[in-house]
Each structure stands twice: as C-alpha cells, then as structure tokens.
C-alpha positions as CSV (number, residue, x, y, z in Angstrom):
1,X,0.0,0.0,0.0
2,X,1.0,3.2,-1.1
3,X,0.3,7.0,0.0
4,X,0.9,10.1,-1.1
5,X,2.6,12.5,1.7
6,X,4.2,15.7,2.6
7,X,7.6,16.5,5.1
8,X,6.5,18.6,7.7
9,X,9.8,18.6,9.2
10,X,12.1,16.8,12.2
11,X,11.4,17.2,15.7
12,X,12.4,15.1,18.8
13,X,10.4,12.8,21.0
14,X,9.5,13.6,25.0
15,X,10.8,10.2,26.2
16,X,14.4,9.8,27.6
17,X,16.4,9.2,25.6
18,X,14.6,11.2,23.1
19,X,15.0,10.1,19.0
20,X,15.2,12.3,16.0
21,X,11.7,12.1,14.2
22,X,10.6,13.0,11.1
23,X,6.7,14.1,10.8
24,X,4.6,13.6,7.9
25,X,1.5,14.7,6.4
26,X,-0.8,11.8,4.9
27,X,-2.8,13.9,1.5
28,X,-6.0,13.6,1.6
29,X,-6.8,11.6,-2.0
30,X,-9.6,10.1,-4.0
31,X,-9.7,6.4,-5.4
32,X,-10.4,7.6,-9.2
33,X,-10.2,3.9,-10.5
34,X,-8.6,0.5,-9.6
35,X,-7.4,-1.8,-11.9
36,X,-5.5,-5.6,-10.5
37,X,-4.5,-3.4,-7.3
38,X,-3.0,-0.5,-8.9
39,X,-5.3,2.6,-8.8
40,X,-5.7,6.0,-10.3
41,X,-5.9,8.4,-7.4
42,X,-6.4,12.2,-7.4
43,X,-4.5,14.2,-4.6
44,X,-4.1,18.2,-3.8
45,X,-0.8,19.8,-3.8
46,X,-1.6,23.4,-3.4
47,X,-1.3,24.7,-6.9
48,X,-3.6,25.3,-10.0
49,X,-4.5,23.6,-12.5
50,X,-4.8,23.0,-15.9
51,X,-7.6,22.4,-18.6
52,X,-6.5,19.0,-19.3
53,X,-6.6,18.2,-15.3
54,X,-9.9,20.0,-15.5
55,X,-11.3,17.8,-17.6
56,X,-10.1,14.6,-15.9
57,X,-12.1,16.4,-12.7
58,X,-14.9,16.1,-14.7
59,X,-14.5,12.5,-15.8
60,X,-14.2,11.5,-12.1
61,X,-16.7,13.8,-10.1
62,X,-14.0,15.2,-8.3
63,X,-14.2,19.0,-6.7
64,X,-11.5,21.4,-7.6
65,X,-9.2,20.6,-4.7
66,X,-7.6,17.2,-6.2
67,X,-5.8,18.8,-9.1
68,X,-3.0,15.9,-9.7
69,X,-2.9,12.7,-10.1
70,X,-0.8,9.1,-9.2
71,X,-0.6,6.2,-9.9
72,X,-0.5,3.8,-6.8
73,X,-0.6,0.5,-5.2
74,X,-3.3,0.7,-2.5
75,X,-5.9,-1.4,-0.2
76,X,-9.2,-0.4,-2.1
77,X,-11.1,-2.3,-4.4
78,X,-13.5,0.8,-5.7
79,X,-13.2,4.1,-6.3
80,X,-13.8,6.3,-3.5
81,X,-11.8,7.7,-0.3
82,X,-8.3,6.3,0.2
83,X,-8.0,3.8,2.9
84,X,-5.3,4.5,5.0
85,X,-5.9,2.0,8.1
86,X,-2.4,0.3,6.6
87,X,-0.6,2.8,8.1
88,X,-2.1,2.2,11.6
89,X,-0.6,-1.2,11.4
90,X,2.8,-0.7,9.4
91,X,5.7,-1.1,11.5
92,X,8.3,-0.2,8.7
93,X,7.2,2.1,6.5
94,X,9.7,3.2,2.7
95,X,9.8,6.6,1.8
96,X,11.0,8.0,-1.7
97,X,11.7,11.4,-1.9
98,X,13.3,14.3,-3.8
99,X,16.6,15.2,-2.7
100,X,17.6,19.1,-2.0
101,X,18.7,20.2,-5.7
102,X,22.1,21.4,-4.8
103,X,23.2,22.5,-8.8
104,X,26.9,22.3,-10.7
105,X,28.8,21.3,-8.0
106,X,32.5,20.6,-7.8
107,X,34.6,17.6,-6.5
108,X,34.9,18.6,-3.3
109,X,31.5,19.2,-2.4
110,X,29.8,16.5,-4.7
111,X,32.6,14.0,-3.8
112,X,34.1,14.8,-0.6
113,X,36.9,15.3,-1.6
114,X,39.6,16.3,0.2
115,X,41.0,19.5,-1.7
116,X,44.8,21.0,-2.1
117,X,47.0,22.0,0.4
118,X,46.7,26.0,1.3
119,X,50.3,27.0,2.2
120,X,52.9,28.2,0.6
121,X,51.8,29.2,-3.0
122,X,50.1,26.3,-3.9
123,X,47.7,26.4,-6.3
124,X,45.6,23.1,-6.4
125,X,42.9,24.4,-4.0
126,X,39.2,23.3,-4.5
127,X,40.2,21.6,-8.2
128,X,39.8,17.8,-9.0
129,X,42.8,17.0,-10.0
130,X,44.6,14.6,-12.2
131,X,41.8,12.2,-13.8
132,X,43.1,10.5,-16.7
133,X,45.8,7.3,-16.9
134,X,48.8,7.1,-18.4
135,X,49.2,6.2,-22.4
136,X,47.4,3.2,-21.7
137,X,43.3,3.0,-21.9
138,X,44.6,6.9,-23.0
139,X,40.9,7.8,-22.3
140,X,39.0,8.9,-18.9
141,X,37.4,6.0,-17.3
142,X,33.1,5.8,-17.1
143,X,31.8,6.8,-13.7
144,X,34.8,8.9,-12.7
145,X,33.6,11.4,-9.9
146,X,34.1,14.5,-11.3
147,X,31.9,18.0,-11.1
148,X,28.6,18.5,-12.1
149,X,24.7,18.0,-11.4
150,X,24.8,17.4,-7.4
151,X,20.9,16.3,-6.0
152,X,17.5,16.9,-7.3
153,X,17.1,12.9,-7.3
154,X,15.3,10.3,-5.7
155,X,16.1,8.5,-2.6
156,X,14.3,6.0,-0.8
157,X,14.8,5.2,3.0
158,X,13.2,2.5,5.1
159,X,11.9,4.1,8.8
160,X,10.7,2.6,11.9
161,X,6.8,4.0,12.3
162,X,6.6,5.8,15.9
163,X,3.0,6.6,15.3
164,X,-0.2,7.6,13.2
165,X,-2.9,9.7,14.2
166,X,-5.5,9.2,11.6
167,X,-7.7,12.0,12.0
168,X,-4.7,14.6,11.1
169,X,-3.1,12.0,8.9
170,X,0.3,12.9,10.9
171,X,2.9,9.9,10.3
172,X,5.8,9.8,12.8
173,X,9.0,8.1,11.4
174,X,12.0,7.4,13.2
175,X,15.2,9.4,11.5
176,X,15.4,11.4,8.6
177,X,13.7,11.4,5.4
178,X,15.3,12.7,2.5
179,X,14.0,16.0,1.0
180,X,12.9,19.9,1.8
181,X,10.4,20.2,4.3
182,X,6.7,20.5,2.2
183,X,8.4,18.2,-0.2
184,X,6.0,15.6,-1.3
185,X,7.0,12.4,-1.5
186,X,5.3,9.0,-1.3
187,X,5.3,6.1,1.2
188,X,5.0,2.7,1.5
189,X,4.0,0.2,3.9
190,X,7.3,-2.4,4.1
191,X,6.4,-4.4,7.1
C-alpha cells in the first residue's frame, strides 16, 4: 500500500532518551479507478491547474481541490476515499523522496573530496585534480567522480513508524527522510 505525503519537518520525541523524528502529512486523496490493485488516485498539492486536469475532474466527479494525479498501489477495491488503516498497522514504512537540488557542483563538495594544500603558494585548491591514466586506456574512465549535477534525485529510506494519528493524517518516522520540508513524496508500507 501506497500513500501520497508531505515533510513537515524533524522534531524530537519527549521520552528519555529522546530520538530524532521526522513528521509527515498523509494527503488527503480520492480512489479515481482501480485496476488488478493499482489505482488511479487524485490528490491536492496546493497549486492550479490546468484544462486538461480540469477535464479529468470532470470524468471523475471530483471537486476542484484534487488537481494531480498518481498512480499507486493501494488497499481499495473501488473508487472512492483512500483507505489508509495500513498505516495504523505498518511497522516499517519506505519513503522516496526528492533530494535538495544542490546544482553544478564541484569535487569537493559532490565527492568529498579532500581538496589541495593552502600554504605556501600552492595552487591546487578546490580543483579535482589529475583524472586521466597514463598512455594506456589513453581515455578517462566511465563513472569517474568528477563535477557537475549534485541532487535533485530520488532517494528511498526505510523508517521505523513511531505513530499515526488518523484523524490529522500525521505519520511519525523514526530518522530522517530525505528531502525539503513541504516536499512531497510517497510512502510505502514495508512491514
């Protein structure tokens, strides 16, 4: 069973010793139509929408609010409101979510590298480096860890479910969760 959530942000339980928790907003969504277990469902993320969405709120009886759509694996068997009682019982729960985008990056930063020496003149600094061989393969290697796109992709991380209150929809997880907070992301139950 899959849902459809958004990152509230960390906080930290009461109890001694308190854990690092990540909360969690279930989105309210509609059951469009199920097919062998995998079902078209309409959620809200805030934003408008367009006429082809429009007209897909028509096919569906649905009110302006649920103006995107998913496909996911879910518990119903008809169209109608997501059931989300799988969550009460899930112990481990797998999250996917967008990473922070952090752009062109260099080595150091995207790698960890560990950068040049800074004393007396030296000029090597925050630069990769040497990258190729010598005369023989005479080319740069595939997957060599060099600059360039750094984030801005998905990540999935299994959690330990602290708690669910259903009538908020507010999913507890145990440790981080990849992601900006009001990120959406979706969730699903592992265990």
């Amino acid at each position: 069973m899959e849902f459809i959530v958004q990152k509230i942000g960390m906080s930290r339980t009461v109890s001694v010793p308190s854990t690092a928790v990540t909360l969690l907003k279930v989105l309210d969504a509609k059951v469009c139509e199920v097919t062998d277990g995998v079902a078209l469902v309409s959620y809200s993320n805030g934003k408008k929408f367009n006429k082809a969405i429009e007209g897909q709120q028509k096919k569906f009886n649905l009110s302006k609010e649920f103006n995107r759509f998913a496909t996911l694996t879910v518990a119903n068997t008809e169209a109608g409101d997501l059931d989300v009682s799988g969550l009460c019982e899930g112990k481990v729960v797998k999250s996917t979510f967008k990473t922070k985008g952090r752009g062109f990056s260099g080595a150091v930063k995207r790698w960890n590298f560990a950068g040049g020496r800074a004393s007396h003149g030296h000029r090597m600094g925050k630069r990769t480096g040497s990258i190729g061989n010598c005369e023989w393969p005479g080319r740069v290697q595939p997957g060599k860890k060099m600059p360039g796109q750094y984030g801005n992709t998905n990540v999935s991380v299994k959690n330990e479910v602290i708690s669910f209150d259903a009538e908020t929809g507010i999913l507890v997880l145990k440790g981080s969760v990849s992601g900006a907070n009001g990120s959406l992301g979706k969730v699903k139950v592992a265990k």
